[in-house]
C-alpha positions in Angstrom: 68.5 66.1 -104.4 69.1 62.7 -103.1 66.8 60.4 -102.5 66.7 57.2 -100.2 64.6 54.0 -99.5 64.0 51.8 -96.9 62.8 48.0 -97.2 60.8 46.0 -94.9 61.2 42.7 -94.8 57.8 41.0 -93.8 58.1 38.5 -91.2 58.2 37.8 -87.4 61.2 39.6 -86.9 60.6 42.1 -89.6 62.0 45.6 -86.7 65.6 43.6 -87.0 65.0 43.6 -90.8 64.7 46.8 -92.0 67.5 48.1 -94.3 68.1 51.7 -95.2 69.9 52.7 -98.4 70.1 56.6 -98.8 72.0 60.0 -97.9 70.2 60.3 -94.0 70.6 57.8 -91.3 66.9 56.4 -90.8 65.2 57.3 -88.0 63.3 54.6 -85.9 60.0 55.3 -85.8 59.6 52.2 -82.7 62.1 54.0 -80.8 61.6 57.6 -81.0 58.7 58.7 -79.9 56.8 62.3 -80.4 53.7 63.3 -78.5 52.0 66.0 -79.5 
């Protein structure tokens, strides 16, 4: 298995500063939206 993380960094501008390390492209939560 492979794992992955992802680091917020606290701020105003903290949705530019998000970094993703890991085997999957992130996915953005803000911009992709589900309804259920």
């Amino acid at each position: 298995e492979t794992d992955s993380l992802r680091f917020y960094h606290l701020g105003s501008k903290w949705r530019r500063k998000v970094e993703h390390h890991g085997a999957k492209p992130a996915v953005d939560v803000f911009k992709d939206v589900l309804i259920v």
